[in-house]
C-alpha positions in Angstrom: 13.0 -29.9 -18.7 10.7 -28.1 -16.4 10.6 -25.2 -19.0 8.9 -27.6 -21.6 7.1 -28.8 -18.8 5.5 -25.5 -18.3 5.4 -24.7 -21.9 2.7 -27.3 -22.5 0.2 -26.3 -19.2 -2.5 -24.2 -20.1 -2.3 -20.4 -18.9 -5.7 -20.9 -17.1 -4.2 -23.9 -15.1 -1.1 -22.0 -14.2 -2.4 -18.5 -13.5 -5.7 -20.1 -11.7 -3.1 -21.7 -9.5 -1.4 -18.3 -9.1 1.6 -20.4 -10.1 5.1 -18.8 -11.8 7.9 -20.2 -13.5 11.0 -18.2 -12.0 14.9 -19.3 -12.7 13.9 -22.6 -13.6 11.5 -23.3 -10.4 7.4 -22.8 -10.2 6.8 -20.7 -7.2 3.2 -20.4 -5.8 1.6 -17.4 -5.5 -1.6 -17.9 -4.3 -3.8 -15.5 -1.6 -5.5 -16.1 1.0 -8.4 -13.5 2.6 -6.8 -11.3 5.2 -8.7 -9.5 8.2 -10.6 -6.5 7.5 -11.0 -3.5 9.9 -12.5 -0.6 9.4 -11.3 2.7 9.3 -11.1 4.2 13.0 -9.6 7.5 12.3 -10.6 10.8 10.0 -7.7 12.8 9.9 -3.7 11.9 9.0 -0.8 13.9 10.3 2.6 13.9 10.9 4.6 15.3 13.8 8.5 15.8 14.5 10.0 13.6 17.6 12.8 13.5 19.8 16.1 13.2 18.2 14.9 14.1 14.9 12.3 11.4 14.0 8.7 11.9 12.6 5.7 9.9 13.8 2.5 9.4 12.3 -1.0 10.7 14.1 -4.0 9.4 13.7 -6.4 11.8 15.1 -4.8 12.2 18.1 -3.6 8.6 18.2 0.0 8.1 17.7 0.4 5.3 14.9 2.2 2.4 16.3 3.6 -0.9 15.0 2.5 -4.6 15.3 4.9 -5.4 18.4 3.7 -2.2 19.9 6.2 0.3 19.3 5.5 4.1 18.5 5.9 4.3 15.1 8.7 6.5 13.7 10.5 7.5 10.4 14.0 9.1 10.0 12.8 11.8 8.0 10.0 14.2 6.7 9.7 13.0 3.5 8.9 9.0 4.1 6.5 10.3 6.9 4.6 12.2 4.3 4.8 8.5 2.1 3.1 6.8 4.8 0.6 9.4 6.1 -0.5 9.5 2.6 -1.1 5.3 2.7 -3.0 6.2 5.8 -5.1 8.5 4.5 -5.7 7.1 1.0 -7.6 4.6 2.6 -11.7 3.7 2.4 -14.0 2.5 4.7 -12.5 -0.4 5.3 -8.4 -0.8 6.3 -6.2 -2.5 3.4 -3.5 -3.2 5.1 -2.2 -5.3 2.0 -2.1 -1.8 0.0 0.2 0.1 2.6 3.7 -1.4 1.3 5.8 1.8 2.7 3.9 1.0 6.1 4.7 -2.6 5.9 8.1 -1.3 4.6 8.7 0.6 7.9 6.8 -1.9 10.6 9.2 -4.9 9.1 12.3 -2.1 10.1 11.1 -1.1 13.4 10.2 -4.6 14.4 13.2 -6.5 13.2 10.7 -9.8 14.1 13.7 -12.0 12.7 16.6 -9.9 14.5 18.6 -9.3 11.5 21.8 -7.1 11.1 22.8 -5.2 8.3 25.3 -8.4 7.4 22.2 -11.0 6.9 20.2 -8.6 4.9 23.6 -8.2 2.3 23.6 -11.8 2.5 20.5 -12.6 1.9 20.2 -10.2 -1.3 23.6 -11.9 -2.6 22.3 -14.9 -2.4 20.0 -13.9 -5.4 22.5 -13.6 -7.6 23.0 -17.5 -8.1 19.4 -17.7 -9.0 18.8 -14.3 -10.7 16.0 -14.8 -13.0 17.8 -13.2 -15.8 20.4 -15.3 -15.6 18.6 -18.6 -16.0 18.2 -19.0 -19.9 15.7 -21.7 -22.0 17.3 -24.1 -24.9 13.8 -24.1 -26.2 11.5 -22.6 -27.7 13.4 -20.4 -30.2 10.8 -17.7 -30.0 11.9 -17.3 -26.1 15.8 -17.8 -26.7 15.9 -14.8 -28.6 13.0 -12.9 -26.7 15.6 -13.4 -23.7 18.3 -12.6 -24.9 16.8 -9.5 -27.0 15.4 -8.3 -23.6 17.6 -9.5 -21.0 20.8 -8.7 -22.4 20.9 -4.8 -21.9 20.3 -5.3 -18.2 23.2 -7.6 -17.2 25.6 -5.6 -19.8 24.2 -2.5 -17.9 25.4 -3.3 -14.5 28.5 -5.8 -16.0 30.0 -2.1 -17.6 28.3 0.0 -14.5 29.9 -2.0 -11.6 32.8 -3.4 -13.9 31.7 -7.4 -12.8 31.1 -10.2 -14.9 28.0 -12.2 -14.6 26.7 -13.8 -17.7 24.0 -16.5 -18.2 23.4 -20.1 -18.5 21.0 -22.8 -19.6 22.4 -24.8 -17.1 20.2 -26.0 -14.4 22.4 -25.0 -11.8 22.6 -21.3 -13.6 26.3 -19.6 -13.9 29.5 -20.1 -12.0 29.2 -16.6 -10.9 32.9 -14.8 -9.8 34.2 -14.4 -6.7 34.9 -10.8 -7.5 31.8 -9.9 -8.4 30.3 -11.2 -5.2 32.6 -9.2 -3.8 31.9 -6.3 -5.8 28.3 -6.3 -4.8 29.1 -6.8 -1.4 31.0 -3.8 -0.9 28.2 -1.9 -3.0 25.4 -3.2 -0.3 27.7 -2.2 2.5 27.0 1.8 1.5 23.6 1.6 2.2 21.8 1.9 5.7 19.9 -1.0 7.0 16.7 1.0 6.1 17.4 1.2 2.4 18.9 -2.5 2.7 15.1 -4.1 3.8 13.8 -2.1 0.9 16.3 -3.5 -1.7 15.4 -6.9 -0.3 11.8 -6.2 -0.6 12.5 -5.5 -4.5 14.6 -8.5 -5.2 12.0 -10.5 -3.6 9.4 -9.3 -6.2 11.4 -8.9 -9.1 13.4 -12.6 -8.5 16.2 -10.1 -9.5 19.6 -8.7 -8.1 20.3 -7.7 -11.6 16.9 -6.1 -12.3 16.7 -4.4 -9.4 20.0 -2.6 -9.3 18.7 -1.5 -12.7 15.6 0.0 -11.4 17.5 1.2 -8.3 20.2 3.3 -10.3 17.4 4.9 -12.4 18.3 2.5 -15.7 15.2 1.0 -15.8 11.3 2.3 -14.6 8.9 0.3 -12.6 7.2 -1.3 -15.5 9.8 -2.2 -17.5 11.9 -3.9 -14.8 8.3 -5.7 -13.7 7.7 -7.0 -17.3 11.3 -8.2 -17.7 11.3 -10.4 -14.8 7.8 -11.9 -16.4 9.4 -12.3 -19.5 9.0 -15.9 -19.4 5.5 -15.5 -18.0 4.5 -12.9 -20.7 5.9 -15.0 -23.2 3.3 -18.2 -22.4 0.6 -15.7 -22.4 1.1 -14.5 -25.7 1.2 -18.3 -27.0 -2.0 -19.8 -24.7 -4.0 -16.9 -23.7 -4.9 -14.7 -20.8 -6.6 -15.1 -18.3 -7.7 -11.7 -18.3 -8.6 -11.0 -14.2 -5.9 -12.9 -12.7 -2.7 -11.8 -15.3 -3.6 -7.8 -14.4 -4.2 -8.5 -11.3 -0.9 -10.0 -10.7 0.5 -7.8 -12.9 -0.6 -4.2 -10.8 0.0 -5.9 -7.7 3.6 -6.9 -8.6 4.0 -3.5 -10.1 2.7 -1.6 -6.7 5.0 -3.5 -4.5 8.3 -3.0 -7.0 7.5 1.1 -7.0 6.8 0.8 -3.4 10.2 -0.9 -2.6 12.3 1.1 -4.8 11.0 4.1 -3.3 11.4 3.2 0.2 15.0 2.5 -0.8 15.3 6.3 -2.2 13.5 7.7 0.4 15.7 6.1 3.1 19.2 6.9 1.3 18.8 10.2 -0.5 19.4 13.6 0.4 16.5 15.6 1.6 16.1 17.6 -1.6 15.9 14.8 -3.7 13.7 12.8 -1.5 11.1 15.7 -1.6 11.3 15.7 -5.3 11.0 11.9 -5.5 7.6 12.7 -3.6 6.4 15.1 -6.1 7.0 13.4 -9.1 
């Protein structure tokens, strides 16, 4: 119902609104003006710690995080990541821009307290409302756009991980198994708590377990995984119109954050020689 709903609104009135139909719900995505500050600093470097750990300098400033903290990295190769936010930056500090440095405040911080056990929760959790999974009756156009589109990505991790996870036009989505939970689970467990927030952070934009374990194990690239989890979105364009400004704007933001998070998650899991070539590509 809430699909048909949506079918019928205008694009202007539901991009205007920064609005989005994900998994049968309409999230708001609307922005409100953060604080500027102006660049304070003219050089970027980074410098090896105690223990192993690399810190970023700001002149001769050592970068710290929100709550304080000297800022540090567990290796070379996400230093360099962040420096180069740092130093990318104009006249004036966008902080909104510097995802890896968000990444890695969010990590140092822990504002929330959470353990490696709540962040595998919390990114299971998306698998009973994984986007992809969620499936329209209606229009016929968008059944088979879905299920041309979708398809390849949940067979891709069904035969990768050996789970079953299917789809539903259901409401309340698919009866997902017990065993694949599980299956997932014990996956999430490998990673460090690191590379955990940074899978988060990509479920979160991409509304997607499924999606992002695609993009994660290399099956899928940044854009591709960003305009399947639009599908729906894409697919209301095409019928009422763009709103030119506010569809690529979403669109590059969305994209910036999902490459951002995926390679946060590399960066914090790989080995070192493939984190340097994950810099230079």
């Amino acid at each position: 119902m809430l699909a048909r709903i949506w079918a019928r609104a205008p694009a202007g009135f539901r991009l205007g609104l920064g609005l989005r139909l994900t998994g049968g719900t309409v999230e708001c995505r609307r922005r409100y003006p953060t604080a500027e500050r102006k660049k304070f600093y003219q050089n970027v470097s980074i410098s090896q710690g105690e223990g192993g750990i690399f810190e970023i300098n700001l002149d001769r400033r050592k970068l710290k995080t929100p709550q304080g903290k000297l800022f540090t990295v567990p290796n070379e190769a996400l230093a360099i990541a962040v420096a180069t936010e740092w130093e990318s930056q104009g006249d004036v500090l966008q902080h909104f821009t510097m995802h890896l440095t968000n990444l890695c405040n969010t990590a140092l911080d822990n504002p929330t307290q959470r353990t490696k056990e709540h962040l595998i929760r919390s990114a299971l959790k998306f698998l009973d409302t994984d986007t992809v999974c969620y499936r329209v009756e209606e229009p016929s156009g968008l059944v088979e756009l879905q299920k041309n589109e979708w398809d390849p990505a949940v067979e891709w991790i069904e035969n990768r991980y050996n789970v079953v996870i299917g789809s539903s036009t259901n409401i309340l989505g698919p009866n997902i198994p017990k065993e694949t939970k599980e299956t997932f689970e014990q996956h999430l467990s490998s990673y460090n708590s690191w590379a955990l927030m940074g899978l988060e952070y990509v479920i979160h934009q991409l509304k997607s377990i499924v999606l992002s374990l695609n993009l994660i194990d290399r099956n899928l690239g940044v854009e591709k995984a960003v305009l399947l989890s639009r599908l729906e979105e894409q697919y209301q364009i095409e019928f009422w119109g763009n709103v030119e400004w506010a569809h690529d704007y979403d669109l590059y933001e969305l994209r910036s954050r999902t490459a951002a998070g995926a390679l946060f998650v590399h960066l914090c899991s790989e080995s070192s020689t493939m984190k340097h070539k994950l810099l230079q590509d």
